[in-house]
C-alpha positions as CSV (number, residue, x, y, z in Angstrom):
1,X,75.5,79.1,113.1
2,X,74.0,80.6,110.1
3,X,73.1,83.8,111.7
4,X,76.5,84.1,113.3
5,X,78.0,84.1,109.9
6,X,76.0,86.5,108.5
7,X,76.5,88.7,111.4
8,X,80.5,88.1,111.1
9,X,79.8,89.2,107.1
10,X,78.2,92.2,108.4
11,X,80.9,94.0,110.7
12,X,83.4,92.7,108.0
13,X,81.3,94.9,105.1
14,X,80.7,97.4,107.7
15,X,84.6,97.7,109.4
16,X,85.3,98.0,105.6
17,X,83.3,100.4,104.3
18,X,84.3,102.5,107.4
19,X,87.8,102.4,106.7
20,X,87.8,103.1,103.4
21,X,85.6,106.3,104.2
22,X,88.0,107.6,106.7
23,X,91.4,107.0,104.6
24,X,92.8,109.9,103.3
25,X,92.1,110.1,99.5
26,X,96.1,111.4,98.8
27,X,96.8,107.8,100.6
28,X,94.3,106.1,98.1
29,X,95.7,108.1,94.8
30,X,99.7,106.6,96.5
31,X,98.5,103.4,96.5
32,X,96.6,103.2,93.3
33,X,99.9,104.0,91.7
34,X,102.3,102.0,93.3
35,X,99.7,98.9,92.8
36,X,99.9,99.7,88.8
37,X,103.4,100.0,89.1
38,X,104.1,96.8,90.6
39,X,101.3,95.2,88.0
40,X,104.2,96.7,85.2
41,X,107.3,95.5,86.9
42,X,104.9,92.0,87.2
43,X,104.1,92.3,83.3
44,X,107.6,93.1,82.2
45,X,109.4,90.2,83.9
46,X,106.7,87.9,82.2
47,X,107.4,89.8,78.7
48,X,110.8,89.3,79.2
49,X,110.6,85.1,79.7
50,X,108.2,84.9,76.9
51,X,111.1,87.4,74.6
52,X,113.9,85.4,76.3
53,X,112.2,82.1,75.4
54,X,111.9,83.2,71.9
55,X,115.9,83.8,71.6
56,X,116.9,80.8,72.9
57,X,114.8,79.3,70.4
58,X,116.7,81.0,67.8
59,X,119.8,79.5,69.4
60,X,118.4,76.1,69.1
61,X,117.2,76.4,65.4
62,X,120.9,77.9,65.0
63,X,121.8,74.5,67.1
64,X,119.8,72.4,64.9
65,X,120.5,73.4,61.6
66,X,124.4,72.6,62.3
67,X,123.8,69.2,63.1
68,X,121.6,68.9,60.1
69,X,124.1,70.3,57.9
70,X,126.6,68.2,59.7
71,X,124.6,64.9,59.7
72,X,124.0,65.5,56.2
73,X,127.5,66.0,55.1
74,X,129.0,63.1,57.3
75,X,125.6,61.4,55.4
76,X,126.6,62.0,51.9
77,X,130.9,60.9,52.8
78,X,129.6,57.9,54.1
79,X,127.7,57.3,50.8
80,X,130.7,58.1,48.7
81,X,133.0,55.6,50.7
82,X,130.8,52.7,50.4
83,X,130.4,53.7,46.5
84,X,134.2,53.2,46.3
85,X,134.3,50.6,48.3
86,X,131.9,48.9,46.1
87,X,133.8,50.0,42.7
88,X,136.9,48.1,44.6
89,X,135.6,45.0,45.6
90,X,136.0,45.6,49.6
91,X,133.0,44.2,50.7
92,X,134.1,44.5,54.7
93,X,134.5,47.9,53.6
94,X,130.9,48.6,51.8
95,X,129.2,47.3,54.7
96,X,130.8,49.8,57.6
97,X,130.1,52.7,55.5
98,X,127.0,51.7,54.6
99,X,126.1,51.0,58.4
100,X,127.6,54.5,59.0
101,X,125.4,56.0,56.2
102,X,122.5,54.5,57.8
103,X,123.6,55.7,61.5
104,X,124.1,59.1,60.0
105,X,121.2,59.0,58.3
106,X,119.0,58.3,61.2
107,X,121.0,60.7,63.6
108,X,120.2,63.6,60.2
109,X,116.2,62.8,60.2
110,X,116.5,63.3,63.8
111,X,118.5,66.5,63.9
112,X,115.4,67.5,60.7
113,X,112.5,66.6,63.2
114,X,114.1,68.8,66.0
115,X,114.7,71.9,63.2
116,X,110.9,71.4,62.4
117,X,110.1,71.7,66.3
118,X,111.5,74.4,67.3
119,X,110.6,76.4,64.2
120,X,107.0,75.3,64.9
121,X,107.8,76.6,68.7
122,X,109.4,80.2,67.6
123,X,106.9,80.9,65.4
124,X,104.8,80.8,68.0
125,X,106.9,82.6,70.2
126,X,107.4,85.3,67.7
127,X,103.7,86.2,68.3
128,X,103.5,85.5,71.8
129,X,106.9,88.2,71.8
130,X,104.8,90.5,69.9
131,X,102.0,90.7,72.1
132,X,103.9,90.9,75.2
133,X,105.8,93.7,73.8
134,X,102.0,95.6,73.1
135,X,100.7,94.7,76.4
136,X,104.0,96.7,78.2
137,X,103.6,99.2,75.9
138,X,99.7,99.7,76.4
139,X,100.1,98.9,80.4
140,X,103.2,101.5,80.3
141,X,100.4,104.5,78.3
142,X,97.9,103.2,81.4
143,X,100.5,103.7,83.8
144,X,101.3,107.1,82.0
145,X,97.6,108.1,81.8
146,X,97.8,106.9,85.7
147,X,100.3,109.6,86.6
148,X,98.2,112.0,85.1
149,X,95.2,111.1,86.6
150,X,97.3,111.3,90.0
151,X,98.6,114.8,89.1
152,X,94.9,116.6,88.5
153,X,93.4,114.2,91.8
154,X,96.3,115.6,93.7
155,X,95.4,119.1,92.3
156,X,91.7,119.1,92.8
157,X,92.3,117.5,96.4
158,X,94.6,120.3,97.4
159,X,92.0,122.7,96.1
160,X,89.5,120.7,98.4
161,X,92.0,121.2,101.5
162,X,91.8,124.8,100.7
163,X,88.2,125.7,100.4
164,X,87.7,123.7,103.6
165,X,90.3,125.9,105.1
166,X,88.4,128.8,103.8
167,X,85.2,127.2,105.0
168,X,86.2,126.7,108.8
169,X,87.7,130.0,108.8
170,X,84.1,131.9,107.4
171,X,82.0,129.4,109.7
172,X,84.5,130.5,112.6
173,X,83.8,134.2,111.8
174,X,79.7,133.6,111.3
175,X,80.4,132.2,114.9
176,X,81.7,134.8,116.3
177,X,79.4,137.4,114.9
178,X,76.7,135.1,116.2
179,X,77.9,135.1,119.7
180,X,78.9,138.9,119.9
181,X,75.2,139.5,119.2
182,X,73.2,138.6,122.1
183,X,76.1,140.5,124.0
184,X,75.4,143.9,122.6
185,X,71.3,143.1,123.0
186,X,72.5,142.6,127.0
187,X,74.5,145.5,127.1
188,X,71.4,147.5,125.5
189,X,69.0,145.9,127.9
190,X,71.1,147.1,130.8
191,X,71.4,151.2,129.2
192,X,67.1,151.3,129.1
193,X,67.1,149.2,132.0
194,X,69.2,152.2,134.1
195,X,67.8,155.2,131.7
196,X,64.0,153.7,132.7
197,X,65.5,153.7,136.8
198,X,66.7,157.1,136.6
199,X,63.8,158.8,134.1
200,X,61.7,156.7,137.4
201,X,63.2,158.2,139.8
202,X,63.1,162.0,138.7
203,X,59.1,161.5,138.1
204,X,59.2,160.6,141.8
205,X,61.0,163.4,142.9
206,X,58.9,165.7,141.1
207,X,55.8,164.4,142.6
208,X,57.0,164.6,145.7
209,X,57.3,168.0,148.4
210,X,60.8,168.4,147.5
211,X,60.8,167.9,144.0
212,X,57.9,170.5,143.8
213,X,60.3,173.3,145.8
214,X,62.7,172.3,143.8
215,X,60.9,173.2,140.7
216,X,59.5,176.2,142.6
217,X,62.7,177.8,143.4
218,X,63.7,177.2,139.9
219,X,61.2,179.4,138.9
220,X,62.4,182.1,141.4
221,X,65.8,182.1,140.2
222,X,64.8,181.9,136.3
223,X,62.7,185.2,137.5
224,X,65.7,187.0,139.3
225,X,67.7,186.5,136.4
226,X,65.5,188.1,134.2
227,X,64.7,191.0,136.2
228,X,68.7,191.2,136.2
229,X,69.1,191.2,133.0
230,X,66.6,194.2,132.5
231,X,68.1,195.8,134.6
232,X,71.7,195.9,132.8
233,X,69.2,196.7,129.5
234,X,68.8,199.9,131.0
235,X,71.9,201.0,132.0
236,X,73.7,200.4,129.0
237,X,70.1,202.0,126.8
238,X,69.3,198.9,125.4
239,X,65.6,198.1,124.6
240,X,64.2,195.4,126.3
């Protein structure tokens, strides 16, 4: 089982490594971008809940300071109806605003404990909203930096394309040279091959009966000519 595993580990690693070898590099670059793009968009939506989060804080502190105020106020009227009361005598009366006082002051330390929270909370979220915004900004310079990076790969891989254009075409030229070569040697082989046949054959004709008549009667006619050409010397007075 073991050694089927680390088999199975193997032609994974190796299935890997040879597809990544034979994808086309402009496919890679495509890719690498629209992966840190989609990390952005992925940032930026989390910015924005963490910024989001931080406003409707400030709603609810804006929330919670009314009904402080409010508590308060209704507070302090209670106060000042069960003062009067108590300056008049009404003693039904001093109790039910002094009950309401009480109520209102409960529901005003309550309304005080939520301010207290959620400034504790946006002050937090204040710096959490901060660094959000500075991590988009620095991911949006990477992505920038990205697109440049993609620009001058793009560049230097066209260049690539080009040389190995250039390359193939040279190779294909040395080729051909190559193979027009031993076609010339052949063609040179077969001119000495003939001029040997034929220089062959006119040292056999000379060593043979006919050749020397041949040469024989060449020497008669080079002869006659000569003697004819004295002979039209002398008729025009020429020296010979």
């Amino acid at each position: 089982m073991g050694f089927l595993k680390r088999l199975w580990g193997y032609l994974v690693t190796l299935f890997k490594g040879t597809a990544e070898r034979a994808m086309d590099p402009e496919v890679e670059i495509e890719q690498a971008i629209n992966e840190a793009r989609r990390q952005d968009q992925q940032l930026r939506n989390q910015a924005a809940q963490v910024i989001a989060h931080r406003t409707q804080l400030e709603a609810k502190i804006e929330g919670a300071a009314d009904d402080v105020g409010e508590a308060r106020e209704m507070a302090k009227q209670a106060l000042l109806r069960a003062d009067e009361a108590q300056k008049s005598g009404d003693t039904e009366a001093v109790g039910k605003w002094t009950r309401a006082a009480q109520s209102l002051a409960m529901k005003l330390q309550a309304a005080e404990n939520n301010l207290s929270g959620f400034k504790e909370q946006y002050s937090v979220a204040v710096d959490q909203a901060e660094d959000a915004k500075k991590a988009v900004e620095q991911n949006a310079m990477r992505l920038q930096e990205l697109a440049a990076k993609k620009m001058e790969l793009v560049g230097k891989l066209q260049q690539a394309k080009m040389q190995e254009a250039v390359n193939k075409t040279v190779e294909s030229i040395s080729a051909s040279m190559e193979t027009e070569a031993p076609s010339l040697d052949r063609v040179e082989d077969k001119i000495t091959e003939r001029l040997a046949h034929a220089q062959a054959k006119a040292e056999l004709h000379e060593a043979t009966p006919e050749g020397a008549e041949s040469e024989l009667r060449e020497a008669i006619s080079v002869t006659q000519a000569d003697a004819k050409l004295d002979e039209l010397r002398k008729e025009l007075g020429l020296e010979s």
